[in-house]
N, C-alpha and C positions, 0 to 999 in steps of 0.2 A: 331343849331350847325351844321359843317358840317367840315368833316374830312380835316387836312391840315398837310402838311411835317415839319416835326421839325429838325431843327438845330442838326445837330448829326457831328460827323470827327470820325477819323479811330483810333478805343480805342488802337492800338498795339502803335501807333505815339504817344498816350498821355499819356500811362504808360511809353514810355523812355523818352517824357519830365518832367513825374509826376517824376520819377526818378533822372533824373540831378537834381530837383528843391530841392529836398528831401537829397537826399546826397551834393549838393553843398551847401546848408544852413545849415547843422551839420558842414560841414570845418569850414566853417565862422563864426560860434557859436562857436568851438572851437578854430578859433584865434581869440577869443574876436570882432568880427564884426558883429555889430547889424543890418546890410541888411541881415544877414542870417534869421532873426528872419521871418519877411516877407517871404521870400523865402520856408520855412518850412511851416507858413500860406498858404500859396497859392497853396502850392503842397497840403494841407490835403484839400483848397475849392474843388479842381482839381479833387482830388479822387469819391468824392458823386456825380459827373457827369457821373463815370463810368456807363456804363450798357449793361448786355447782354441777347441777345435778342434771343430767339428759334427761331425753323421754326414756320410757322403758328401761330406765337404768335405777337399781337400789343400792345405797349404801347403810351397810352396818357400824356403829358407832361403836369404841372400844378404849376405854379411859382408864388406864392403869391397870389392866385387865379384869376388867368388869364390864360387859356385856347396859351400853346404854338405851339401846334403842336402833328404830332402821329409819333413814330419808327417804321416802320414793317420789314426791311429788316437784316433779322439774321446776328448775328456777335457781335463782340465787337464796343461799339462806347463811344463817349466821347458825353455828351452832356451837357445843362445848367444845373450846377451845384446849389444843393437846389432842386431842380426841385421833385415835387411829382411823383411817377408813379403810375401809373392805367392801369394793361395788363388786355388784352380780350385776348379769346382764337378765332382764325378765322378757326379753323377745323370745319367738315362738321360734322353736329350733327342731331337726331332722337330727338323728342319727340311723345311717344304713349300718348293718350288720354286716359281718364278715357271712361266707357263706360256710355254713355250720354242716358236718359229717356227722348223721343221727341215723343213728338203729335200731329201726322199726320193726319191729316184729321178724328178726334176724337180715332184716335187708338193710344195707347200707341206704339212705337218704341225702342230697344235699339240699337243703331250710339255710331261705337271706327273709330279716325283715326289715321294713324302715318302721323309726317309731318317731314320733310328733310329740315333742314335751317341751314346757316349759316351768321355770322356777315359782311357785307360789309364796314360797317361807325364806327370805333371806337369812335367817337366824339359825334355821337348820342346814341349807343349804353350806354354810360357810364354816359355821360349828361341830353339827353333829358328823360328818363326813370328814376324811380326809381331803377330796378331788371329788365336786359332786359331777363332775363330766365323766372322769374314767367310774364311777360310783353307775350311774346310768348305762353307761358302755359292757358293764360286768355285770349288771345283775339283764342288760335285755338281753344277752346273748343266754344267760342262764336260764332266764324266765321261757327264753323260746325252745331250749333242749328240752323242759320240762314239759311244757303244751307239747311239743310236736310229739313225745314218748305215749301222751294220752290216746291218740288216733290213731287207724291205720293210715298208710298210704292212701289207700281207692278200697271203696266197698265194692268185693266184685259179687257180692253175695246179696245186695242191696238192702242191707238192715246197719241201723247206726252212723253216725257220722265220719268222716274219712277228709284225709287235709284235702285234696285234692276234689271231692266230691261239694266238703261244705266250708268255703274259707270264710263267710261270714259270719259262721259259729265260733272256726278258728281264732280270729282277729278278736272277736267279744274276750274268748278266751283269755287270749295272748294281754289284751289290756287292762284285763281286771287283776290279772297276776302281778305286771308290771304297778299298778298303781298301788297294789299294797306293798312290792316291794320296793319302788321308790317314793312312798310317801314318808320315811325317812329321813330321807335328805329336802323334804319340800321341794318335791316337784311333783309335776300335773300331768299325765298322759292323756293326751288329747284322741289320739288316734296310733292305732299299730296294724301293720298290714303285711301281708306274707309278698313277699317282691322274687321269691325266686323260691323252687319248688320240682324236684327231678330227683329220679334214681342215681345214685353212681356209677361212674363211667363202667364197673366192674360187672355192672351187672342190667346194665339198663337195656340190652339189646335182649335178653333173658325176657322182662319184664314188658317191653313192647309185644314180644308172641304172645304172652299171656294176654296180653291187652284186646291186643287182634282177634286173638281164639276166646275170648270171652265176649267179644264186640260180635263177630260173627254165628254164636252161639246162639244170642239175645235177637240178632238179626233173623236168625233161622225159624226161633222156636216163636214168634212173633207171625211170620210166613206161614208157617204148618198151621198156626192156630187159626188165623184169614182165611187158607186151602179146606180145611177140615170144615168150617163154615159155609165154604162157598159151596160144597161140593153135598152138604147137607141141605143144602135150599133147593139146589136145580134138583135134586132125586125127588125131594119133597114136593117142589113145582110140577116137575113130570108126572106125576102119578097123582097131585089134586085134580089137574086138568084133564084129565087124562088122553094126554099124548098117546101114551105108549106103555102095556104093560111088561114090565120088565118081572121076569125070574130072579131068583138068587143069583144066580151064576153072571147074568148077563148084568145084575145091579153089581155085581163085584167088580165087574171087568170097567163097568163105565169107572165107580168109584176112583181104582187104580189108573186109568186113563187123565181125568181129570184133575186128581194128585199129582203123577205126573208132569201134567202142563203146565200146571200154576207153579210148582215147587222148583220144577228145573232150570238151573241158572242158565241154560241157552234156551233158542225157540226150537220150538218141536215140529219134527216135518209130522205135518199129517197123510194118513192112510183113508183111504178112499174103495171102500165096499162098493164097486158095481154089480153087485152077483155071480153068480157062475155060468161057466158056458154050456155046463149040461143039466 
C-alpha cells in the first residue's frame, strides 16, 4: 500500500448545496412533486460525505473495500459519500521501552530506550500492519536487543566502541535499524536514545571492582609514566649543570628515592644527612 490523495471539495460549498437539495425537495414534496423525493435522497447521500478533519490528523478513505485515497489537509470537506474512515494521528509521539535483560558477552545487562516517531504513510500505517502502535512497541524493543548484542558493555581495553563508552554511535545505530524496520508500517524515526544502561543487580557489585581496578590501574600507569619523566630530567638537569657528580650507585639511589615521592599515595617524611660524628 502506499499513501494517495482522495477526492475531497470544500465542505462550506456542499452544506449550501446539501441545503438548497434539502429544502428544495420538502417544497416540492409539499406541492405534491415527486422529483422532490430524490432531491431529499440525495441531499441525506450528500451529508455522510461530510467530514472534518483536525491539524495533524489523517484520514483514510475506504469504499466498498477499496482503498480510495487519504484527507490530511484540516478543514471541512465533502468527500465520497459511504466512504469508511480510518484517522491516524500524524503528531510526533515518545515510546519508552520496557527495561530489556541483554547478554553481553556472558554478562547480564539492563538496556531502556525511548524512541521519537511519527506516522508518514497513512495507507501503510492502517493496511499494511495489524496495530501500527503495538508494531512499533515490538519491533523497538527488538531492534535494541539486536544493537545492544553488537557492543560490549565498556571497553576496558580501549579499542572499538562499547554502549557505555560511545552512546552516540549507539543511538545512530539503534535508529537506522528502527527506520528500516518500521518503514513498513510508514513511520519515521526521528530520534532514538538509550535512557537507562547498567549491569544486573546479579552481578553489578562484580563489575564495579573491575571498574575500580581498571580505573585505578589507568590512574597508576599514567603516574609512573609522569615519575619516570620527572625523574629523567632532574638526573639529566644535575649533571648538565653540573651540580653534582653522581656514581652509579648513588644515581640509583637518587632514582629510587624520587620514584618513591612522586609515586607514593601518602607524603614521605624526609631524611636529613648532616654528616657524621666521627
Amino acid at each position: 500500500m502506499k499513501e494517495k490523495k482522495a477526492w475531497a471539495i470544500n465542505g462550506y460549498l456542499a452544506l449550501i448545496l446539501m441545503l438548497a437539495l434539502l429544502i428544495g425537495g420538502i417544497a416540492l414534496v409539499i406541492q405534491k412533486h415527486l422529483v422532490g423525493i430524490p432531491m431529499i435522497f440525495l441531499a441525506i447521500i450528500l451529508a455522510t460525505g461530510i467530514l472534518v478533519v483536525q491539524p495533524n490528523k489523517s484520514y483514510a478513505l475506504v469504499f466498498f473495500g477499496s482503498y480510495l485515497g487519504t484527507i490530511r489537509e484540516p478543514g471541512l470537506w465533502l468527500t465520497v459519500p459511504l466512504a469508511i474512515r480510518k484517522g491516524v494521528s500524524l503528531r510526533v509521539r515518545n515510546f519508552n521501552s520496557k527495561t530489556l535483560k541483554v547478554n553481553i558477552e556472558g554478562n547480564p545487562v539492563e538496556i531502556a530506550a525511548v524512541i521519537v516517531f511519527r506516522v508518514i504513510d497513512t495507507a501503510k500505517a492502517i493496511f499494511d500492519v495489524e496495530k501500527y502502535e503495538e508494531f512499533v512497541e515490538i519491533q523497538s524493543e527488538t531492534a535494541l536487543r539486536h544493537v545492544a548484542t553488537r557492543y560490549a558493555y565498556d571497553n576496558f581495553e580501549g579499542q572499538g566502541f562499547s554502549l557505555r563508552g560511545n552512546p552516540e554511535e549507539v543511538s545512530n545505530e539503534l535508529m537506522n535499524e528502527l527506520q528500516q524496520r518500521l518503514g513498513l508500517a510508514g513511520v519515521e524515526v526521528s530520534e532514538a536514545r538509550l535512557t537507562h544502561l547498567a549491569y544486573a543487580t546479579e552481578i553489578a557489585g562484580a563489575m564495579l571492582q573491575r571498574q575500580q581496578a581498571s580505573a585505578i590501574l589507568s590512574a597508576r600507569q599514567i603516574i609512573v609514566e609522569g615519575a619516570v619523566g620527572m625523574v629523567q630530567m632532574a638526573i639529566e638537569r644535575i649533571e648538565n649543570d653540573g651540580v653534582v657528580k653522581l656514581d652509579e650507585e648513588r644515581k640509583a639511589a637518587m632514582i629510587n628515592n624520587l620514584l618513591v615521592s612522586i609515586v607514593s599515595e601518602r607524603a614521605t617524611q624526609p631524611v636529613i644527612n648532616t654528616g657524621t660524628m666521627y
